[in-house]
C-alpha positions in Angstrom: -29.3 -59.4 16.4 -27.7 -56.2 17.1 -27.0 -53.8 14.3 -24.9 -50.4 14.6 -24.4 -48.0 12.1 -21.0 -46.4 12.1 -20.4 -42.8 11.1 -16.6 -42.1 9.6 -15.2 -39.1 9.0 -16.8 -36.4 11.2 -15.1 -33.1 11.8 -16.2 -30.2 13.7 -15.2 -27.0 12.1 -12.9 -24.7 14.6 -15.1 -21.8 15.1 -13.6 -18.4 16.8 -14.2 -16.7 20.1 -12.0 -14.7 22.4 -12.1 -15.7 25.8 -9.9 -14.9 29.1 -6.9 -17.2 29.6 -4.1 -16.4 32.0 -2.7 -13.2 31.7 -3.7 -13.4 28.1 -7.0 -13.4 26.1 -7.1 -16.7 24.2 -7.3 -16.7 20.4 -9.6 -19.2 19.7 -11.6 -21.1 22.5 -12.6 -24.5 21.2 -11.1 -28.2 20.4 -8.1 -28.5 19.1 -6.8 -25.1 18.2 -8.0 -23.4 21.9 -5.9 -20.9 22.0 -4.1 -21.6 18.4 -6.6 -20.0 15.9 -3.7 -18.3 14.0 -2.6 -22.0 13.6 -5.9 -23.0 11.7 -5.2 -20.7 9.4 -1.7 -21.6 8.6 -2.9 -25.2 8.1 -5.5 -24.0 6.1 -2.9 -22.5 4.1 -0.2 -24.8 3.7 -2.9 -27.9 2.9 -5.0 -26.6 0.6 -3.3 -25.7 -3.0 -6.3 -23.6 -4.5 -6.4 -21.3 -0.8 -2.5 -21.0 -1.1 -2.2 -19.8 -4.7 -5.2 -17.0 -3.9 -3.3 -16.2 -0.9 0.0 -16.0 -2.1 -1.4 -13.8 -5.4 -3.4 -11.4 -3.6 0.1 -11.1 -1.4 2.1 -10.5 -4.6 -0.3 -7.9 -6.1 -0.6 -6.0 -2.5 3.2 -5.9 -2.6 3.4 -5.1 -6.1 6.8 -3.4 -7.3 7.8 -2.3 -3.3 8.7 0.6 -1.9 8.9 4.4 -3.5 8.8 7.6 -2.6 6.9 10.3 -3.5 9.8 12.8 -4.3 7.7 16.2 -5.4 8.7 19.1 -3.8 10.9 16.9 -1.2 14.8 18.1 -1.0 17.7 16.2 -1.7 18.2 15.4 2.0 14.9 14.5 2.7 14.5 12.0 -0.1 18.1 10.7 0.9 16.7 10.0 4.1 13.6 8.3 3.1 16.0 5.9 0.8 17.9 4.9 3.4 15.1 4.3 5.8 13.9 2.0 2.6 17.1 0.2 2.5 18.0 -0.1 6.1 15.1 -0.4 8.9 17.1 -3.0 10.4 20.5 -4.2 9.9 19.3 -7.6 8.6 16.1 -6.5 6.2 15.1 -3.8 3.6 12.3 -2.4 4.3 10.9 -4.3 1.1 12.1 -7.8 2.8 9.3 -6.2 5.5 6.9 -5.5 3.1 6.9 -9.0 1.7 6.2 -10.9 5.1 4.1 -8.0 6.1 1.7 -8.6 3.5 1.1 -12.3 3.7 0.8 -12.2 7.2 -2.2 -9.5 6.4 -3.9 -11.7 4.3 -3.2 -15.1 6.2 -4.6 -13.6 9.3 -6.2 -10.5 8.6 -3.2 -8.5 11.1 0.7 -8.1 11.5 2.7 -6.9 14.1 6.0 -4.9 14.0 8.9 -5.4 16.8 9.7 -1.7 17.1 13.6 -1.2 19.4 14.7 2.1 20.4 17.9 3.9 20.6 20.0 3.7 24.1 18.7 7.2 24.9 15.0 6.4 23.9 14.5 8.8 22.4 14.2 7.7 18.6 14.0 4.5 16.8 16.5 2.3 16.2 15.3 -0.3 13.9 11.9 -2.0 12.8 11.4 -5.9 12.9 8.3 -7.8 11.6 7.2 -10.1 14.1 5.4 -13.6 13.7 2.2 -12.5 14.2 0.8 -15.6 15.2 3.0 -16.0 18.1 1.4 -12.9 20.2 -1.2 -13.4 22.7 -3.0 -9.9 23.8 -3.8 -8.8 27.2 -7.4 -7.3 28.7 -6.5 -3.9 27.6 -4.0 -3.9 24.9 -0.9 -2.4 26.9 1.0 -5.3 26.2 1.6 -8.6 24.6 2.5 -12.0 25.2 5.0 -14.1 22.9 5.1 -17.9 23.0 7.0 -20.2 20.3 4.1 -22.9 21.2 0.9 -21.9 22.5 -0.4 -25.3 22.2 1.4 -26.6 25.8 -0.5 -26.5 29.0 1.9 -24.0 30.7 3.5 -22.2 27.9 6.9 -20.2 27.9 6.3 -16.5 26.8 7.6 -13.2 26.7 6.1 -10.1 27.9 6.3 -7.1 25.8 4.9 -3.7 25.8 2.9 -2.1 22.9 3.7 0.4 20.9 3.5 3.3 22.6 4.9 6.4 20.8 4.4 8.5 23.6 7.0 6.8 25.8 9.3 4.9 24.1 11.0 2.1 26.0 13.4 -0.5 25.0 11.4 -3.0 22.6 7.5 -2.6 22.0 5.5 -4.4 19.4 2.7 -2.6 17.3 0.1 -5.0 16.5 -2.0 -4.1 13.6 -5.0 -6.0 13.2 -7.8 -5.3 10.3 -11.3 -4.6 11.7 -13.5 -7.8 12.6 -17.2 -7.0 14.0 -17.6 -8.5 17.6 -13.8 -9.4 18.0 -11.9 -6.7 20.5 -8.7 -8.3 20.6 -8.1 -10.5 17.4 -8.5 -9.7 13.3 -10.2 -12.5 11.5 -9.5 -13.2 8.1 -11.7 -11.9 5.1 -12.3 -15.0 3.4 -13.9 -16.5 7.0 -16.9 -17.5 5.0 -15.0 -20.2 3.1 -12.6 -21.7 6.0 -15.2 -24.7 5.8 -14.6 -25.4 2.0 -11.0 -25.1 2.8 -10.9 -27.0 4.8 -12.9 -29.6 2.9 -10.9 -28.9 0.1 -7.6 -30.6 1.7 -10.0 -33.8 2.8 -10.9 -34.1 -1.3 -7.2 -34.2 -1.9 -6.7 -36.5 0.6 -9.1 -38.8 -0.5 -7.4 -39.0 -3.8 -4.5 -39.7 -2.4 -5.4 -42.4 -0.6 -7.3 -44.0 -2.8 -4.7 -44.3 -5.2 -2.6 -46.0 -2.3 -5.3 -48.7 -2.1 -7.8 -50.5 -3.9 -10.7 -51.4 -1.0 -13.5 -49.0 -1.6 -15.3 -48.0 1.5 -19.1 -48.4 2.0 -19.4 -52.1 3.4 -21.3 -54.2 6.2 -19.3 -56.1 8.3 -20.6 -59.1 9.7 -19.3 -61.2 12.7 -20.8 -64.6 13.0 -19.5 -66.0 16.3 -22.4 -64.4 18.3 -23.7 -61.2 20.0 -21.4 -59.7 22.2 -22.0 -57.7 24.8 -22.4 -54.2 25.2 -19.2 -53.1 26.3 -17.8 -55.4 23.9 -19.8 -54.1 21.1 -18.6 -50.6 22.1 -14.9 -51.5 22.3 -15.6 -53.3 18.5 -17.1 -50.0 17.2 -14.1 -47.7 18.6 -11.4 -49.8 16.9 -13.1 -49.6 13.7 -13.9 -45.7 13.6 -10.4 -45.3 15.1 -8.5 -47.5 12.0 -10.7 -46.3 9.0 -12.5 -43.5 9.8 -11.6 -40.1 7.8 -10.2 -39.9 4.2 -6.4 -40.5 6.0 -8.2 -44.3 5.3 -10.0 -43.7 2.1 -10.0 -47.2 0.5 -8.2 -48.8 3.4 -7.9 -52.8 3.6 -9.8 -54.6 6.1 -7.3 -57.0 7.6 -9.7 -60.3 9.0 -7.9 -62.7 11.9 -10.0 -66.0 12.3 -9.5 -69.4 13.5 -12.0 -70.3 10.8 -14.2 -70.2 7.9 -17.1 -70.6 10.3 -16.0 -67.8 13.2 -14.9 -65.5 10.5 -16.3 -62.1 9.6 -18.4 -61.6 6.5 -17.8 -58.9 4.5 -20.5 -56.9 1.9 -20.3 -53.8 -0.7 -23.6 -51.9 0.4 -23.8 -49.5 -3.1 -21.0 -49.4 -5.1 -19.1 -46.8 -3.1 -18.7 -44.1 -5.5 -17.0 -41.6 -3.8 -14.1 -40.5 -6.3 -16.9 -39.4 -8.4 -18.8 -37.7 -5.4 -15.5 -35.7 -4.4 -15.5 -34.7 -7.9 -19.0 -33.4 -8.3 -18.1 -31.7 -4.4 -14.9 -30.4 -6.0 -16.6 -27.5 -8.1 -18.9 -26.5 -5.1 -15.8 -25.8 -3.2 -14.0 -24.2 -5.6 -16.4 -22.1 -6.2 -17.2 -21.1 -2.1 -13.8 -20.8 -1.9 -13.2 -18.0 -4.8 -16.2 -16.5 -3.6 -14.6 -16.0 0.2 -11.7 -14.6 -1.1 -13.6 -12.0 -3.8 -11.8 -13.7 -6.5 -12.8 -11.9 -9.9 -11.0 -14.1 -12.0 -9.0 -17.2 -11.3 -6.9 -16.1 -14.7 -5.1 -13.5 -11.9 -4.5 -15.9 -9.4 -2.8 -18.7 -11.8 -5.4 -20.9 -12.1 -7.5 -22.0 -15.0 -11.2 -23.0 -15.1 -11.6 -25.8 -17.9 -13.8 -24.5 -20.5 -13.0 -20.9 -20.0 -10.6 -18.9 -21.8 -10.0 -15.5 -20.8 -8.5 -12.5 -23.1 -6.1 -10.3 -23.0 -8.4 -7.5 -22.6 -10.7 -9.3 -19.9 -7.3 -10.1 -18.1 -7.1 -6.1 -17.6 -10.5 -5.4 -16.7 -10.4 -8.0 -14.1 -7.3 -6.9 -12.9 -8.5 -2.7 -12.7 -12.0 -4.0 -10.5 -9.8 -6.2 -8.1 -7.1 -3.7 -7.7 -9.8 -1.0 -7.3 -12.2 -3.3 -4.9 -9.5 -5.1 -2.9 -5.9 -4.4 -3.6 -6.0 -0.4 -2.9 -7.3 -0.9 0.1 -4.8 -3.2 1.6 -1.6 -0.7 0.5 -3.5 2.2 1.7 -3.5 0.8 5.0 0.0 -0.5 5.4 1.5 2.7 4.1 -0.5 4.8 6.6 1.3 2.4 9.5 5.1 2.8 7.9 4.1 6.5 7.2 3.3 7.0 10.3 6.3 5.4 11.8 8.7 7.6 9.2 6.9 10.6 10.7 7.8 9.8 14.1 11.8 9.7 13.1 11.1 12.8 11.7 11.0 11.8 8.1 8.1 13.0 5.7 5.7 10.9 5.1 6.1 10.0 1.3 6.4 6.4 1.1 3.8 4.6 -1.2 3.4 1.1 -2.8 3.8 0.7 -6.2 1.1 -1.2 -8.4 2.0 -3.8 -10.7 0.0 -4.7 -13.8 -0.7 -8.6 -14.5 0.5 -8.0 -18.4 1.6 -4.6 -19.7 0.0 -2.3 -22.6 1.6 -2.9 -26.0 2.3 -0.3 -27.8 3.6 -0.2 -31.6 6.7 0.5 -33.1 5.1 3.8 -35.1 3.5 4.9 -31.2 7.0 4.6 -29.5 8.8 6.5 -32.3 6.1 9.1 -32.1 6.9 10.3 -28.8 10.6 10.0 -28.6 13.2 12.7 -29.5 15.9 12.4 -32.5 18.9 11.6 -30.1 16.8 9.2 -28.0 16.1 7.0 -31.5 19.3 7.4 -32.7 21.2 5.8 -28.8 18.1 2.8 -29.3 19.5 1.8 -32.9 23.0 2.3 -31.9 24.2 5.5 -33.6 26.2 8.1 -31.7 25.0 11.2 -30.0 25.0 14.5 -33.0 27.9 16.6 -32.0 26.2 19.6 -32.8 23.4 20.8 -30.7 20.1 20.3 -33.0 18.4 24.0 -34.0 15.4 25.0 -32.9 12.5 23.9 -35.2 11.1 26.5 -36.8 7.8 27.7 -36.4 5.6 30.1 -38.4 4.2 33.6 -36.9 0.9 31.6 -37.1 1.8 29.2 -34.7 3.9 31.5 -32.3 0.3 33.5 -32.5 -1.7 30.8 -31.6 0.6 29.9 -28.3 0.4 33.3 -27.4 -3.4 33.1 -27.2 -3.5 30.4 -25.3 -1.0 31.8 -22.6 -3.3 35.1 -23.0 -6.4 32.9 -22.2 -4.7 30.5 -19.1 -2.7 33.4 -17.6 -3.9 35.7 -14.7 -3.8 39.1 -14.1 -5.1 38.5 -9.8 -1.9 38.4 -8.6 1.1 40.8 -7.9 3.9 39.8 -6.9 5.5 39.8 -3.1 9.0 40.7 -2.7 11.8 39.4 -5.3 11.5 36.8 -8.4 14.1 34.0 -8.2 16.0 33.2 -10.8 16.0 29.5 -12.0 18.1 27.1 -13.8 16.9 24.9 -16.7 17.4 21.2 -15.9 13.7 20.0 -16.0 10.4 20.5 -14.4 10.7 18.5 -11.8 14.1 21.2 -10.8 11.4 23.7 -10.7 9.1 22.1 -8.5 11.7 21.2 -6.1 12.8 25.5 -6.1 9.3 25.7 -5.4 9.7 23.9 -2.3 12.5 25.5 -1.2 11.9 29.2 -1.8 8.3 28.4 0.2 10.4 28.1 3.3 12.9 31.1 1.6 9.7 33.4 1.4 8.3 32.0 4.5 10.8 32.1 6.8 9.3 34.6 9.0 6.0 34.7 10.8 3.4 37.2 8.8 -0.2 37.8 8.9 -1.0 34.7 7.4 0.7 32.6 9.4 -1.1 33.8 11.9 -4.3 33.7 10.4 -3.6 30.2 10.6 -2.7 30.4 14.2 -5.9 31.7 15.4 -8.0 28.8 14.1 -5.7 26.5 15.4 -6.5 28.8 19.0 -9.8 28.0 18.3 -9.8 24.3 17.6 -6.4 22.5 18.2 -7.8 19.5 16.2 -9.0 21.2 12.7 -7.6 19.4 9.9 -5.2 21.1 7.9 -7.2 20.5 5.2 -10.0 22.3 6.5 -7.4 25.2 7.2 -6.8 25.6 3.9 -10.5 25.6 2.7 -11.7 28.4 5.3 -8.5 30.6 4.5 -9.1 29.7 0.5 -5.1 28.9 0.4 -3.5 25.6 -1.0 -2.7 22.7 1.6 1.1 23.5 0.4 0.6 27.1 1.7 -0.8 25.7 5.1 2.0 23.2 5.5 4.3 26.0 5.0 2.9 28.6 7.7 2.8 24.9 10.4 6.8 24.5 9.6 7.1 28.7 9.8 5.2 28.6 13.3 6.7 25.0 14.2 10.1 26.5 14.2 9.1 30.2 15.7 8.1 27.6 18.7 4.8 29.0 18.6 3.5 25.7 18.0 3.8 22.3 19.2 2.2 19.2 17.1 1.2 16.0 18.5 0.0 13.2 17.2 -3.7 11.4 18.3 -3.7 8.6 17.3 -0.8 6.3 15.1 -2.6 4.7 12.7 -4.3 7.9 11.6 -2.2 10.5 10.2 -5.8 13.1 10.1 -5.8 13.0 13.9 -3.4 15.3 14.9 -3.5 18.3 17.9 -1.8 21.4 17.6 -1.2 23.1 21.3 -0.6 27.1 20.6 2.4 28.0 23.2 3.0 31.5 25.1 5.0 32.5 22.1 2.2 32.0 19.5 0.1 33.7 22.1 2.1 36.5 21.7 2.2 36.4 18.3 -1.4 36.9 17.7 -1.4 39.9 19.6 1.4 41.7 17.6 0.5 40.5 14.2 -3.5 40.8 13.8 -4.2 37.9 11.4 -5.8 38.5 8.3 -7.3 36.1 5.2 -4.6 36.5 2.3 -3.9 33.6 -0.3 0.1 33.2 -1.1 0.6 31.1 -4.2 3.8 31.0 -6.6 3.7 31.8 -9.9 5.9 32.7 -13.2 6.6 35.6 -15.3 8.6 35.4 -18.9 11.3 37.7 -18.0 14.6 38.8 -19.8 17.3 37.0 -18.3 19.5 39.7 -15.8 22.7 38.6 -16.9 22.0 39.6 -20.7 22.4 43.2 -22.0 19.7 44.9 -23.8 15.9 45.6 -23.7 13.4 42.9 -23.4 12.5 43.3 -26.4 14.7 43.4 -29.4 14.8 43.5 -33.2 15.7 39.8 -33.6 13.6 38.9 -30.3 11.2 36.0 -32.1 7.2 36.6 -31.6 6.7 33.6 -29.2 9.6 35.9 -26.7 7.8 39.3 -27.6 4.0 38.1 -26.9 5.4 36.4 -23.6 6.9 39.5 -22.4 3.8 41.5 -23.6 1.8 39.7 -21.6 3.9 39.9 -19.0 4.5 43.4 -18.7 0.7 43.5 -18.4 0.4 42.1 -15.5 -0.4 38.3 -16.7 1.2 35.5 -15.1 1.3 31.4 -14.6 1.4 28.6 -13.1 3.7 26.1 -13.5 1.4 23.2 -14.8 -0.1 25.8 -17.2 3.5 26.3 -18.8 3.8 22.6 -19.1 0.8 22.0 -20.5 1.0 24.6 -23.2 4.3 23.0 -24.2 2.7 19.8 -24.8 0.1 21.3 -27.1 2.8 23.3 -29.1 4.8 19.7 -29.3 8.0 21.7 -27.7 9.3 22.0 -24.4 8.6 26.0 -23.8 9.6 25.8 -20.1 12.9 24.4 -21.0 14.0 26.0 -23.8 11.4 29.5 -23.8 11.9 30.8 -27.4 14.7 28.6 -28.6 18.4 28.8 -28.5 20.3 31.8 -28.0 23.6 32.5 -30.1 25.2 34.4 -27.4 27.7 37.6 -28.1 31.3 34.9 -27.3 29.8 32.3 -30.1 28.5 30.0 -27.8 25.4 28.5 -28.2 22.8 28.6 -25.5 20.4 25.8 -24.9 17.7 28.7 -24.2 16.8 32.1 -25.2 17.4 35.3 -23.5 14.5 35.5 -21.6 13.3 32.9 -18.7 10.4 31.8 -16.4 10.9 33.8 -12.8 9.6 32.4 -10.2 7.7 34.9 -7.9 5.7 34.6 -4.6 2.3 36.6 -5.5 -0.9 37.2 -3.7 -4.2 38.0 -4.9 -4.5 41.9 -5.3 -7.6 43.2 -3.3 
């Protein structure tokens, strides 16, 4: 008697490894998916429900509420440009629609890829396309790229197309971004690699269920055949029909259909122990559910949809898990995609503002009392429906104590280091966020010619083309806004010419000093001198009258006081001072102004001046 034992069901994993092709490195050198690694994945994806809700999630939360801009101290026209550039990298997609497919592809494969098209001239680009990254084969050296709708054929049809290569821009070129993966030079692999096995075995448990609800044989069985010992080869051929029609859970429970002439030459049949396997899948269920959260640094499964009988998670607990994902894992992911779209803004010679906004998995609630509390009279009246006051409101009072009280606090935050360089500017009243943006522009007002420190600035570049600007700043004991300013000042004296090292870091940049900047040094000896802007409490020019007057309230005469000797601010001190004195003293300085036609002023007569300063020696 001849006995066999069968083994169903075996799988062998796809494991990774680059190897040479054609012209191409394969992705993936083994079994089924040689060559189609990227396709594993996707499989992996689309087949396994608990992997496709993590994925999608973390996708979601890395995308968060899109696109924005970082509008501080950026003009009108700049920030215009950066809006459409949002709205309109391509004539089909917002740069948002990007984002989105961007994203997943970054956390199905650990990479994405950007078709980037230039202009007829080459000399700019024309539009930004994200590209399947799956489809892209690389070659020995990363110059360029193959594209192939299915790898899987023995002689595939593909595209050539160069990579990105901001240096000389030509036609089409692909940028293929790919997340670091020890011992792979060509190909990203994903971050939850550790758990492709449980995946994967978590689409055979659902399978099995499936199947077993189709059909009510349970697996686990002897078969018998009493009409003698075959052969070898026969035995063989026996043994590959039978692996071949119910091996794997695609047969889970399948019937076993026996032909016979009779009774006698038929095939016998017996259960072996019971076969329970739905109950083994079950108890193998929690195993892989747990590898797999594990391989994707799932916190919580609250954040990713899914709930874990038994466990009830809080509000509170929500949050926390939430802040140590998005701190671990989520800020990580944006901060690398918006150096790659920053980069590529840069290079059209837009600034390079853009950022990802978070999103929160539930909001703060705050009370009715806590909302009141911080809004104005005319904002509560417009949310219960009553009509703006036609009146302007007065200026709340406030007793000499008070106005005292601010005054020492200006007195103690102020500085008397600085005197001021050439003219104040006069400013108007809209908001802070109007003053910061006069900032901006009177930096490139004051700075609009090249002066010592500009080429104090100059001669370290000399010395090291590569120092970061950062470092600039540090050594010369001047902001980084200062240092950006003397770059543009020298930039567009042509004493400078900026390149860019490297695209996917915006720290590596060179700065070649031209004959003109050599010049420069020469006839203007740098020296180490810290520029800032600051504010004085001046009387407005267009008002008659001393600073100072009879009916000039004590907040307006200490500020002027102070003023006059020699004290001065910044602008997030006079902000900050206005919160603690519940009033908005940039706005509105003293209060409103009753002027001489009968008009009421929303200010007083006196103002913030905005005045280039350096520190006195």
């Amino acid at each position: 008697m001849a006995l066999k034992v069968l083994n169903f069901g075996t799988q062998k994993v796809p494991t990774f490894k680059e190897a040479r092709g054609k012209d191409w490195i394969l992705f993936g050198d083994e079994g089924e998916y040689k060559n189609r690694y990227p396709e594993y994945l996707l499989d992996l994806y689309r087949r396994s429900a608990k992997n496709h809700a993590i994925i999608n999630s973390k996708k979601d939360y890395v995308v968060g509420q899109g696109w924005a801009v970082n509008a501080e101290g950026l003009d009108t026209m700049g920030l215009a440009k950066l809006q459409e550039f949002i709205n309109h990298p391509n004539q089909y997609e917002s740069l948002n629609d990007i984002l989105e497919k961007v994203a997943l592809d970054y956390e199905l494969y650990n990479g994405f890829a950007l078709e980037i098209v230039y202009n007829q001239l080459n000399d700019k680009i024309a539009a930004i396309y994200h590209a399947d990254f799956a489809r892209y084969r690389s070659n020995e050296d990363g110059s360029c790229y193959y594209h192939s709708e299915d790898w899987s054929k023995h002689n595939p049809v593909v595209e050539k197309i160069e990579a990105f290569n901001w240096k000389e821009p030509s036609g089409k070129q692909l940028l293929y971004v790919k997340g670091y993966s020890p011992d792979c030079r060509y190909y990203p692999l994903p971050t939850y690699l550790g758990s492709t096995s449980y995946i994967e075995l978590d689409t055979e448990i659902a399978n099995f269920h499936l199947n077993s609800c189709k059909s009510g044989f349970v697996g686990g069985t002897i078969v018998s055949f009493h009409n003698g010992e075959p052969t070898i080869e026969e035995q063989e051929q026996i043994e590959n029909q039978i692996v071949s029609k119910f091996s794997g859970t695609d047969n889970a429970n399948s019937i076993v259909l026996n032909f016979a002439d009779s009774k006698e030459r038929g095939v016998e049949i017996q259960q072996l122990n019971g076969n329970d396997f739905d109950k083994r899948f079950d108890i193998l269920n929690k195993t892989v559910q747990r590898e797999i959260y594990a391989g994707h640094q799932v916190t919580d499964p609250a954040l990713f949809g899914i709930k874990e009988d038994g466990i009830f998670t809080s509000r509170n607990q929500l949050v926390d898990s939430f802040e140590l994902f998005q701190n671990t894992y989520i800020n990580n992911r944006q901060q690398f995609i918006e150096r790659v779209f920053n980069e590529l803004a840069s290079l059209q010679g837009l600034s390079n503002r853009l950022y990802i906004q978070d999103t929160e998995p539930i909001s703060v609630q705050f009370s009715e009392a806590t909302v009141t509390s911080v809004m104005t009279q005319e904002e509560i009246r417009e949310k219960v429906g009553l009509p703006k006051l036609e009146k302007p409101l007065e200026a709340a009072k406030t007793s000499k104590d008070e106005d005292d009280l601010l005054i020492e606090h200006f007195k103690n935050c102020g500085s008397t280091d600085y005197e001021a360089v050439g003219n104040g500017k006069a400013l108007n009243f809209e908001s802070e966020t109007s003053a910061s943006l006069h900032e901006e522009l009177n930096r490139k007002y004051w700075f609009a010619e090249v002066n010592p420190i500009d080429t104090a600035i100059l001669d370290i570049l000399k010395k090291n083309p590569s120092t970061p600007f950062l470092a600039i700043a540090e050594q010369l004991q001047l902001s980084i806004e200062r240092v950006m300013a003397g770059l543009q000042v020298l930039n567009e004296a042509n004493a400078i010419v900026l390149e860019i090292g490297e695209v996917l870091d915006s720290s590596q940049r060179v700065v070649n000093i031209t004959k003109e900047g050599e010049r420069l040094l020469k006839e203007i000896p740098p020296v180490e001198e810290e520029f800032v802007i600051r504010y004085t409490y001046e009387k407005r020019p267009d008002v008659s009258g001393g600073s100072k007057l009879p009916t000039t309230r004590p907040f307006c005469a200490g500020l002027v006081d102070l003023t006059e000797d020699g004290q001065s601010w910044q602008l997030d001190e006079i902000q900050q001072l206005g919160i603690k004195a519940n009033r908005n003293v940039w706005m509105r300085g003293g209060g409103f102004w009753r002027r001489p036609n009968g008009e009421t002023s929303y200010h007083c007569r006196h103002y913030w001046e905005q005045k280039l300063m350096k520190v006195k020696k």
